[in-house]
N, C-alpha and C positions, 0 to 999 in steps of 0.2 A: 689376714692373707694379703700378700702383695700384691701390687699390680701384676706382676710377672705370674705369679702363679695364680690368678683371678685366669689370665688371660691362657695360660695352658689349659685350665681345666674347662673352658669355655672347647679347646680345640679336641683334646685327646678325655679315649675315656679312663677309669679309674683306674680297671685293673690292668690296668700293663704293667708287664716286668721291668725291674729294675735291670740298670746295665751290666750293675753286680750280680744279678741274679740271673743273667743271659753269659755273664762268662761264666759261671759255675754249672749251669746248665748245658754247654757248650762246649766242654774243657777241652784243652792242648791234643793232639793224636799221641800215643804211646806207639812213635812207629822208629825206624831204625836208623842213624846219620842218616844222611843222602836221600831218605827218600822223597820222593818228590807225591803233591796230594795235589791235584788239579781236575777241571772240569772240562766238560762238553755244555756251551750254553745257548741254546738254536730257541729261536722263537715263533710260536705255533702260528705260524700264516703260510701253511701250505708247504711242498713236499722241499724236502734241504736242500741248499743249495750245494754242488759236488767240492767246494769252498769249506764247506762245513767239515765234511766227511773227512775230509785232508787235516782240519785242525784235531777232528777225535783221531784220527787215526794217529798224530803224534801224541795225542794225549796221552793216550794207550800204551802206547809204544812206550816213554820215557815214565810212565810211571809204573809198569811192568817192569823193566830192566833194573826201577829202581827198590823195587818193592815196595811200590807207594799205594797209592789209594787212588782211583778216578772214578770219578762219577758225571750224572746228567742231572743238570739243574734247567727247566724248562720255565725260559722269562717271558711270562705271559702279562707284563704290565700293561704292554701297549693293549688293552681289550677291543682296542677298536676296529685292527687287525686279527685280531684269533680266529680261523679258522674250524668249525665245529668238528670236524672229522681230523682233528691234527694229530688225535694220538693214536688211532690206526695208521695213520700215515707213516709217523715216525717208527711204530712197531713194527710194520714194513719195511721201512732202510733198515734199522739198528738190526733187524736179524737178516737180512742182506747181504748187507757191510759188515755183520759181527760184531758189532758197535755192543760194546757189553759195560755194563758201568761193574764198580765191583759193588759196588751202596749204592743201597734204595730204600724208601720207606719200609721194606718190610726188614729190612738185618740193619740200620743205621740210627744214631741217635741224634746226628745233625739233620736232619730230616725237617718240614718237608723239600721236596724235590722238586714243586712248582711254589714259584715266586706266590702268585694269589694267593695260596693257603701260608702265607708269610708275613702278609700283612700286619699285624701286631706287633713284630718284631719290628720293622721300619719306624712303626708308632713312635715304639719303646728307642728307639736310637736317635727320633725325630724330636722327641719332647726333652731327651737330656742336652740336645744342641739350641733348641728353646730358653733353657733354664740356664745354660751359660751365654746365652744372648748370640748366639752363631747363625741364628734360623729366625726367618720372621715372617708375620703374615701378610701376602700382596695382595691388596684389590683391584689392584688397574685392569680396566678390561681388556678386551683384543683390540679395539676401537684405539683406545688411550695409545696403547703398546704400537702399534701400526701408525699412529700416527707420530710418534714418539720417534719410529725411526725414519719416517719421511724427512723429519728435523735434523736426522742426527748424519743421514748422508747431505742434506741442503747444506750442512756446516761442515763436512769432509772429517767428521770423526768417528770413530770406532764406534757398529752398533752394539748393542746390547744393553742389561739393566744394570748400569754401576755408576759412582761417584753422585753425584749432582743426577744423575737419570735415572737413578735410584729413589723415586720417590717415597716409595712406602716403608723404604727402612728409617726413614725419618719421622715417624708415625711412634705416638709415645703407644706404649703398652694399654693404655685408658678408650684412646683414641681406636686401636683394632681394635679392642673387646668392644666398644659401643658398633663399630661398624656388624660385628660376627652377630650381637644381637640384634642389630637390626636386619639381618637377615643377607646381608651382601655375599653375595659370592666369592672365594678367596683361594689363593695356592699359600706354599710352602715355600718360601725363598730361603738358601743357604747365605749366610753373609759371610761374604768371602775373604774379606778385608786385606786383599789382594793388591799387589801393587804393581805399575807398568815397568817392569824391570824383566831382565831373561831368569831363566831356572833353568836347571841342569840337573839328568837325572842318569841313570842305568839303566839298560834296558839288556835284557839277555842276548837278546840276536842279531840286536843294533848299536851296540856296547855305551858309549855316550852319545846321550841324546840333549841338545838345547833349543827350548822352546820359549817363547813368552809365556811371562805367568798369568794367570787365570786371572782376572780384574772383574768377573760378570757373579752376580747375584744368579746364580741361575733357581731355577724351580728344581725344587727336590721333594716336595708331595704336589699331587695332582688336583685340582678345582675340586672346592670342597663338595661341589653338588654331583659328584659321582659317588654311584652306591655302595659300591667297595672303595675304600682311601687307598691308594697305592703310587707306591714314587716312579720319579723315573730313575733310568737306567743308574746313573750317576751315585745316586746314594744307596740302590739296590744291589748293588755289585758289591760294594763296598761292604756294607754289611753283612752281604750272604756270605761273601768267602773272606771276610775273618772269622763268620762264626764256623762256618763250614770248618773251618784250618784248613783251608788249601794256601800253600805254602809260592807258588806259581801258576802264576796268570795268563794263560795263555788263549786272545783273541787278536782280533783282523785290526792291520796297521790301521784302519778306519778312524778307529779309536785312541790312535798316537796321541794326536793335538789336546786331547781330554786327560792327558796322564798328569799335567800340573795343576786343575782344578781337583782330580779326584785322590791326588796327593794331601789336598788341603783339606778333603773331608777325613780321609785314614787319621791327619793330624786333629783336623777337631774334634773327631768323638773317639780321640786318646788307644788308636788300633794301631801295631805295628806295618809300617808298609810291605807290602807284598809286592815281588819282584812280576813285573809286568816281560811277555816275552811276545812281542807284534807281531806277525805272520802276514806276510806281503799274500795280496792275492794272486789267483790263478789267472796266466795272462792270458789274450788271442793273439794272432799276428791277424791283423787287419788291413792288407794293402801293404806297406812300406813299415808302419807302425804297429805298438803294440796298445792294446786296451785291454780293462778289467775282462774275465768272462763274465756276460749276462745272463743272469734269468731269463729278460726279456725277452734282448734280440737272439740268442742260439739256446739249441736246446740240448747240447752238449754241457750244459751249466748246471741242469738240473738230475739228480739222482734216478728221476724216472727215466731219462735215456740209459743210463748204462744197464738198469735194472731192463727195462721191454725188453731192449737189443739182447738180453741175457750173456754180458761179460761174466765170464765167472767172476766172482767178487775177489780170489785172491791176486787176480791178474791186476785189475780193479789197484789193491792195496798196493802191490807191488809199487806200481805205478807209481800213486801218490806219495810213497816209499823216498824213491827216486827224486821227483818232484822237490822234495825237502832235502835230500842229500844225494847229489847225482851220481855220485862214487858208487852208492849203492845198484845202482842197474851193472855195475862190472860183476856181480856176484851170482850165484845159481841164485832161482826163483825163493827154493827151499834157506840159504844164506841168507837171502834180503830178507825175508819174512822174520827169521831171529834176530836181525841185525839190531843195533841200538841206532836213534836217528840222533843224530848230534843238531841241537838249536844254533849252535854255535857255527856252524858250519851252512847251513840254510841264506838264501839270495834274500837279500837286504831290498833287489828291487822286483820280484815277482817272478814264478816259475812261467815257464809258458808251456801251455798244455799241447800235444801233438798225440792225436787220434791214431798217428800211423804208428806212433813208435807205441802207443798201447794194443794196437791189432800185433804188432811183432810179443810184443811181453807174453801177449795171451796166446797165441798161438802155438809157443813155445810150452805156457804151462799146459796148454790144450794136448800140445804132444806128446807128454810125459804120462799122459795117463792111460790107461787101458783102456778099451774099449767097453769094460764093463762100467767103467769109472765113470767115461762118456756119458755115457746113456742115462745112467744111472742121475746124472746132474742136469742131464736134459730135460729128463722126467721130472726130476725135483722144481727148474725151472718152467716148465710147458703146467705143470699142476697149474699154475697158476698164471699166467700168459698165454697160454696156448694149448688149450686144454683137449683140443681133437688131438694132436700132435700125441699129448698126453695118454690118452687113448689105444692110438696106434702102436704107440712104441709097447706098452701093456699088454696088449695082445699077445707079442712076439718079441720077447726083450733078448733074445737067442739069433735070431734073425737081424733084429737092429743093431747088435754087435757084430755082425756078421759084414752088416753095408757098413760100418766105420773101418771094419779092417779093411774091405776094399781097396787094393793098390794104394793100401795105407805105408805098408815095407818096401823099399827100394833099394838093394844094394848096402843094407846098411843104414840109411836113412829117413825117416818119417815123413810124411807129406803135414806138412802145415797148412793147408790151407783155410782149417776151423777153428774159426777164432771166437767166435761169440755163438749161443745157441740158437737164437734166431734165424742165422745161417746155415742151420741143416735142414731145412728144407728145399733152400736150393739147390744145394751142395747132394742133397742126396734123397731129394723128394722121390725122384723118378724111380726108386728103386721099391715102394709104395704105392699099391693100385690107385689108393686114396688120391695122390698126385702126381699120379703119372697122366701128362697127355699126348693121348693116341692120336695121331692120325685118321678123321674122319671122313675128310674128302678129298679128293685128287688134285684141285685148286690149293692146297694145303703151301704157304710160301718156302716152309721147309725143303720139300724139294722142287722149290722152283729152278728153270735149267736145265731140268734131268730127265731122262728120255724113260717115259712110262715101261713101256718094253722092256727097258733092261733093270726100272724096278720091281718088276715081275716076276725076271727073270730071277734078280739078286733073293728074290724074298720066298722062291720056289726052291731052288738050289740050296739054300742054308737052313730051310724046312725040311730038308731031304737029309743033307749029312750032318747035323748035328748033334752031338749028344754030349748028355752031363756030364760036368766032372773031366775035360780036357786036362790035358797036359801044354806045356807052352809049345813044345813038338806038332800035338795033334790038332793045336788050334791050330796052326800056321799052314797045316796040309788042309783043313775044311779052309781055312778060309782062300788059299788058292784056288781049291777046287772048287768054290763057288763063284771066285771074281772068272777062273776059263770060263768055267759052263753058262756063266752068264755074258761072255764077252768081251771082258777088260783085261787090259797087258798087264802080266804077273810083274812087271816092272818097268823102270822109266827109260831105258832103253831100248826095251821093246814097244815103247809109246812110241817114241821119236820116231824110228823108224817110217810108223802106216799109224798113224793118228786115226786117219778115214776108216781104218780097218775096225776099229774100237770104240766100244762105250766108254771110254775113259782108264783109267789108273785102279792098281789095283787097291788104293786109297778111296778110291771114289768108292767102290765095291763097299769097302768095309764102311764109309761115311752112312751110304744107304741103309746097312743092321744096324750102325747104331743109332740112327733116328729113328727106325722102329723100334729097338728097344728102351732107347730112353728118351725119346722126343727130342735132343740136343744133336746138333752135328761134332761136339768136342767132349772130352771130358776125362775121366777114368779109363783105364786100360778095359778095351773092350773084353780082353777076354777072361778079364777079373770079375768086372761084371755079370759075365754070363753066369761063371760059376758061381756066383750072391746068389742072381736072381732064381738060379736050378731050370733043368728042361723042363718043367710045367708052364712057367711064368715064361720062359724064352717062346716058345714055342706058341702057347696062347698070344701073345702079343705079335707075333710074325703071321699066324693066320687070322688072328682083327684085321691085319692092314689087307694081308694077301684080301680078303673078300670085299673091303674098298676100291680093289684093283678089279674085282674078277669080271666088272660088268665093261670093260673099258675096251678098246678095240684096240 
């Protein structure tokens, strides 16, 4: 046995596959020119970032139009980050978002779908970069390394592990195996044998790109005293989607600067390169300037605001639609949704996200639906966020169709005002005993201003003549007949006049029912309202206040 292979079999165990026997295992897709076989690759530390969704949602997108293949491959190398509840998490977004891979472990033979249970294959791609001497074993600690670079900026030169700073690739094959058995700790370096010169590559959405090339030994398995061996990203990507056959690579420009190191791994373990296609992140305007969106600082970044807030998710997609190709928001909601997203056409320096022009998106698909539709998605959303809501609309899903069409038609026109689900309870709580609030005491700042007497008066008189089921005609005689009999000028003319003569406008009249009917001084056409709420509920709520009043002089 060679030194060389004393020293593999020291690291890897026996049965690992062969590389020949991972492309045979592996084989080409049998799918049709053009199409396109790429991923969604999110790593389990908690819930996506809305960055993420944007990258599946083109994934999707271009490899549906192309009749290709998309899938979710979950890189769980980093262990130190995994989050224990990550994959409920994610089964929450992906059926949110609609995030649907076409393969998965159960109908796929590239499989598996999380990196950890992949492990052997990395072995198996690690040990043939070994045996042609591309890969070697480093012992230097964190200690050495940290101090390695205090040296290396004292001397004003580029840090990292390479040339002469490369210590342990000068390390004969004899020399690591006596270190391994004696028990030292060690990584995975790739020997990159790199040189300080530029490299020039293609990139799909950023056409030429030139970078320096990759000069750094970096790690590409991880300290061997961890219990699972697993690499990092670098040599794990690379792997997974040549074996995967994903044909186009689609992640965060983050990863630009890494495209001529990880160019030189596809070269050394003899893989065809796979076209990379960078997606600028999603921006803020921040003051003057623009910055990445955070997780951190906004919480517009994270998947769980648009989910609580209950954006419908296709408003949601639209959006991110948009985002990647702006042409696309000139198109009906139903258009952008089939549309194909062009890479090629996508901002080289980052979208910048605007909250307003997504309340317009959704608003609009919010308009388009029925009221049965409404509800119907309210419910689906409240199940699970807001589960009294949930409740309520259940009781009476006839009646909650009923408060949606409220002075919902106009002349032709739809009122937009519901844009996300969260927002009907504002927008139309009051119309539910559950939250509606009454008027309990006379102090109440609602009507503060306003002369008791003539809310008395207004709340005696519209007790007297009202009844269900108005015409726009016969609202307009009760509610005259209620601002006289209670003492306000049936108009602003006859205000000017004798002001002193009057409790006010016959505006102010109407102001007063309708904060007894729905606790608000604005809102909806009162006398759309009425007929929602029916004379039971009109009239029960006008004599609650009336016996707040009845003790008052």
């Amino acid at each position: 046995m060679s030194s060389n292979e004393n020293l593999i079999s020291l690291i890897f165990p026996a049965d690992l596959e062969t590389p020949e026997a991972l492309e045979k295992k592996y084989p080409p897709r049998n799918l049709p020119d053009g199409a396109i076989v790429t991923r969604f690759a999110p790593s389990p530390t908690g819930f996506i970032h809305i960055g993420g969704i944007y990258i599946a949602v083109i994934g999707m997108n271009i490899t549906r139009h192309s009749k290709g293949v998309f899938f979710i491959r979950i890189e769980d190398t980093d262990q130190s980050r995994k989050v224990d509840d990550y994959k409920e998490q994610f089964d929450t977004t992906f059926k949110y978002f609609g995030v649907k891979p076409n393969e998965d472990d159960t109908n796929s033979v590239y499989g598996p779908f999380v990196q950890s249970a992949r492990s052997k294959l990395y072995l198996s791609s690690i040990r043939k970069l070994m045996q042609d001497k591309r890969a070697y074993p480093c012992f230097c600690t964190k200690e050495m390394l940290e101090e390695q670079s205090k040296q290396q900026t004292a001397q004003k030169v580029d840090l990292g592990y390479y040339g002469d700073w490369a210590v342990c690739s000068r390390l004969s094959e004899d020399e690591a195996a006596q270190k391994i058995k004696a028990g030292e700790p060690y990584v995975i370096r790739f020997r990159c044998n790199g040189k300080d010169q530029m490299t020039e590559f293609d990139d799909v959405i950023r056409d030429k790109v030139k970078l320096k090339d990759n000069i750094n030994d970096v790690v590409i398995l991880k300290s061997s005293t961890n219990e699972l061996p697993l690499p990092t990203y670098h040599l794990a990507h690379a792997v997974d989607d040549h074996l995967m056959r994903a044909n186009l690579i689609l992640r965060a420009d983050e990863w630009l600067s890494s495209v001529p190191l990880h160019h030189q791994l596809f070269d050394a373990l003899g893989f065809e390169r796979i076209p990379y296609a960078h997606i600028s992140p999603i921006m803020k305007l921040d003051g003057n300037s623009k910055r990445k969106l955070s997780k951190r600082k906004d919480p517009e970044a994270s998947v769980t605001y648009y989910m609580e807030h209950g954006y419908p998710p296709q408003s949601v997609l639209v959006y991110l639609m948009g985002l990647a190709n702006s042409s696309l928001l000139d198109a009906s909601i139903e258009d952008c949704l089939n549309s194909t997203i062009s890479l090629s056409g996508m901002s080289k320096s980052g979208a910048l996200l605007d909250l307003v022009k997504l309340d317009h998106i959704s608003s609009n698909y919010v308009g388009d639906l029925s009221s049965e539709e409404i509800i119907s998605q309210i419910q689906h959303w409240a199940a699970e966020y807001d589960t009294e809501l949930a409740d309520i609309l259940k009781d009476d899903v006839q009646y909650a169709c009923a408060v949606v069409n409220t002075d919902r038609f106009n002349n032709g026109k739809i009122r937009k005002d519901l844009f996300r689900w969260s927002d009907f309870k504002n927008i139309y709580g009051y119309f539910f005993d559950q939250y509606f609030a009454p008027i309990t005491s006379t102090a109440d700042e609602r009507f503060a201003g306003v002369n008791t007497s003539a809310i008395k008066m207004v709340l005696a008189s519209f007790e007297a003549n009202y009844n269900d089921n108005l015409n726009n005609d016969q609202w307009m005689e009760v509610i005259q007949t209620v601002a006289k009999e209670s003492g306000f000028a049936l108009n602003n003319q006859e205000f000017k006049r004798a002001p002193e003569q009057f409790h006010g406008k016959l505006s102010d009249a109407v102001r007063i029912v309708r904060i007894a009917l729905t606790g608000n001084s604005n809102g909806l056409s009162l006398h759309e309202v009425c007929n929602t709420l029916g004379a039971s509920r009109v009239k029960a709520r006008i004599a609650s206040l009336r016996k707040v009043y009845n003790d008052v002089a």
